[in-house]
N, C-alpha and C positions, 0 to 999 in steps of 0.2 A: 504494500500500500504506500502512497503516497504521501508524507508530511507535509502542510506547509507552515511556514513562518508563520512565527506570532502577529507581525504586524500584518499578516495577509490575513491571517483571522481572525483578528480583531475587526478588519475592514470588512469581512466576507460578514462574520454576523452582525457589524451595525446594519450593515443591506437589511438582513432579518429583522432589525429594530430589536437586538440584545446590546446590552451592554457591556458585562462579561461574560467569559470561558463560563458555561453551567458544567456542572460536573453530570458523566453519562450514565445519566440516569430515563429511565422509561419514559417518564413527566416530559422532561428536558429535549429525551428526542421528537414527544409529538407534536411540542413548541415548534421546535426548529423545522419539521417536517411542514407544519401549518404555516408559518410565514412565508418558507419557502415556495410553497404552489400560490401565495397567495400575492408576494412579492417580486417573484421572478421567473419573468413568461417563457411558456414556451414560444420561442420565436426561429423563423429563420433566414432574418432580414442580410446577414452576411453573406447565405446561401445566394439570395435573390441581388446584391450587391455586386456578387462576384469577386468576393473577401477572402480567401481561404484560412481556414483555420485547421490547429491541430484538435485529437481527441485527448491531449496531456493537463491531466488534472488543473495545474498550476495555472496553464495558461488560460483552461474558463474560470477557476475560482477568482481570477485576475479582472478578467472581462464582468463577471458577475459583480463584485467588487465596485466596478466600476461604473454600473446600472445598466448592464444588458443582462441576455439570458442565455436562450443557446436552444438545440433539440436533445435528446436524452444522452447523445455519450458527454456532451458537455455537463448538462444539470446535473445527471445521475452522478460522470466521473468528480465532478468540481464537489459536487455532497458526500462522495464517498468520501474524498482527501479530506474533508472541514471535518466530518465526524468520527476519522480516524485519531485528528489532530488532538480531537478535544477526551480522546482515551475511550472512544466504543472500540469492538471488537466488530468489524466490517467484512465483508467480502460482497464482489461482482462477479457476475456471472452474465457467459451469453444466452441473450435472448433473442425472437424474435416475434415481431407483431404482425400478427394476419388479420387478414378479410375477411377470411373464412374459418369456420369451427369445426371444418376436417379433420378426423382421430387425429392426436398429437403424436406423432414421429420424430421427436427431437428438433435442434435447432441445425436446418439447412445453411441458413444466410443469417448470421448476428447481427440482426438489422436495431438491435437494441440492448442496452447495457441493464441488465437487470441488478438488484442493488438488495440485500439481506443483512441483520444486523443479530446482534445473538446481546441481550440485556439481561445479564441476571439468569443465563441459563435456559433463555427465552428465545427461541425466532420468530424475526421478525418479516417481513417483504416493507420495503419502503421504497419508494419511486416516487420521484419528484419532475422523472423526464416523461410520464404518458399524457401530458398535457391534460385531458379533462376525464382523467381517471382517480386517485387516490389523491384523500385529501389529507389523509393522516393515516401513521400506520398501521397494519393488520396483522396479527398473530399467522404465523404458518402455519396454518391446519388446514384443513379441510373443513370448508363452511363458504354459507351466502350469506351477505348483511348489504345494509343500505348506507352510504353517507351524501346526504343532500341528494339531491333527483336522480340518482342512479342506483341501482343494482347490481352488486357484483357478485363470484363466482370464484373459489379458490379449490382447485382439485389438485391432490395429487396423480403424478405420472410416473412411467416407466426413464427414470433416471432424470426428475426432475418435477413440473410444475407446473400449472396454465392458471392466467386470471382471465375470468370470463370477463368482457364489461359489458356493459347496461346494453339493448337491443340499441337507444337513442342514443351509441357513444360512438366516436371517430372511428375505432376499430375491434375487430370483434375477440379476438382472443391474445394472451400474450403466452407464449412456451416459452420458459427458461429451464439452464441444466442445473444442477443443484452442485458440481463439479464448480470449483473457484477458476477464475479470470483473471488474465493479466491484460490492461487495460490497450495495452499496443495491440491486442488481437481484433480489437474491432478498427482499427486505422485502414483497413482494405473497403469493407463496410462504408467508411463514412465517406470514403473519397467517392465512391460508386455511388451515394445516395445527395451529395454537394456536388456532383456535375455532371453527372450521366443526363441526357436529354430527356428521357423517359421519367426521372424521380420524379414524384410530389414534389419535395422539395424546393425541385427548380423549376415546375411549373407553374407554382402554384406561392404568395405569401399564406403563411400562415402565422396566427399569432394566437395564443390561447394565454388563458389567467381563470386557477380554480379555486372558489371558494366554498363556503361551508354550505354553501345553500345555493348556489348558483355557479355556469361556467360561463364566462365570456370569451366567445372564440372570433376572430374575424380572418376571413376568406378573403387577400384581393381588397378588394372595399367594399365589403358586408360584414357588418357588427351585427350576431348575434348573442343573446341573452338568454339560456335554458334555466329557468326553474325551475322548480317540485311541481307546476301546473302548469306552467307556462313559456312560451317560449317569443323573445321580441325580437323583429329584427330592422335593421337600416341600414339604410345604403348611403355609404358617404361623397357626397359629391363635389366635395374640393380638399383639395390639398392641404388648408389649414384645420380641416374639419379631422381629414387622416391622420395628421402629425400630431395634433391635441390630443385623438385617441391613444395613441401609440406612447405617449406621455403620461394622461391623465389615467385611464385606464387600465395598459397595463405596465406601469411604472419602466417606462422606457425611458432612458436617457437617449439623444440622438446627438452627444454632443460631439460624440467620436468620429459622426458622419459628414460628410462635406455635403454641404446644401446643395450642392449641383447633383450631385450622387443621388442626393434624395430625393430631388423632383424630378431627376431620370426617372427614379422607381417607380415613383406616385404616376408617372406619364406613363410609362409601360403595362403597368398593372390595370390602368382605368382603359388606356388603351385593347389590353388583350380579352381584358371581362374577365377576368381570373375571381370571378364570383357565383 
């Protein structure tokens, strides 16, 4: 596992809105788990940028740090490092997120850093990277329960794991191996899902932010709002309308971005309909 520096963790949990180091304790991690989805979007505006980045813990806990976010080997790798730092006992593992709930067969393609935590003699699953899946963590067992408008789905497998998510959720099952990860194994992965012309990824903005009662996801330039009943949506029609969301919403900093860069984006996406 990865450490990092005190002063990177320091900085990595004021993002969280902590103050100090909590010692790793259950309490402590559902804290950090909860800010987390709730402070730091799933996004993939460097994707859509044409930015490249690594999957090395250091460098998104950095970026995050800084008021951005990332897609799951970022969130997930940057949360492993922070919670290794602060003394859990952590491990990653490959995963992969499908479409379909076809028998689980293992992990083909580690299209996803799945992220396990042992408290007290406890396991855990915690994922901070499935965007508008888990808001806080769940026990390893085998069980269904609810947090805010969704449903999920925890089975065990043949050498490993599936989280079901909600019928109304981005995607339908997660398979991970219960086998530990070394985090340079999904770097093949991420480069193939940050530029191949076929990824979501890179056809598509996406930006997610999940809370206790609600997801706000936006597609392109459509903000929607899933609630327990409800679900709202709008279409944004100008560029300071897009970047206040991206801000206000889901706590994006855009200062690392050069303004031309950005209203490229903002022209291309309103341009392609990427909604």
């Amino acid at each position: 596992m990865i450490q990092l520096t005190s002063t990177l963790t320091r900085r990595y949990l004021y993002r969280l809105g902590v103050e100090r180091p909590p010692k790793p304790t259950i309490d402590a991690l559902d804290l950090l788990h909860r800010r987390h989805v709730e402070l730091v979007a799933y996004e993939n505006l460097d994707i859509q940028l044409g930015q490249p980045t690594t999957v090395h813990p250091v460098e998104s806990a950095a970026r995050i740090a800084d008021g951005r976010g990332g897609y799951c080997f970022h969130l997930n790798g940057a949360f492993s490092a922070l919670l290794f730092s602060l003394g859990y006992q952590v491990s990653i593992h490959r995963g992969q997120v499908r479409k379909s709930a076809r028998p689980a067969s293992g992990v083909e393609f580690p299209n996803h850093l799945a992220l396990t935590a042992n408290v007290d003699g406890r396991d855990w699953l915690i994922d901070v990277g499935l965007g508008d899946a888990l808001h806080s963590p769940i026990p390893l067992a085998p069980n269904a329960f609810r947090q805010g408008p969704f449903m999920f789905r925890l089975l065990h497998t043949s050498g490993g794991w599936r989280f079901e998510h909600d019928v109304n959720g981005s995607f339908t099952v997660m398979d991970w191996e219960s086998n530990d990860a070394d985090v340079e194994e999904f770097a093949v992965a991420h480069k193939q899902l940050s530029t191949a012309s076929e990824s979501t990824f890179v056809r598509n903005l996406i930006v997610m932010r999940r809370c206790a009662c609600h997801i706000d996801t936006l597609i392109g330039r459509t903000l929607t709002r899933r609630g327990d009943r409800i679900v709202l949506r709008r279409r944004l029609n100008t560029q300071a309308d897009w970047s206040t969301t991206l801000r206000e919403v889901f706590h994006l900093s855009l200062l690392d971005i050069p303004s031309k860069a950005l209203t490229a984006l903002w022209h291309r996406t309103r341009a392609m309909g990427r909604d």
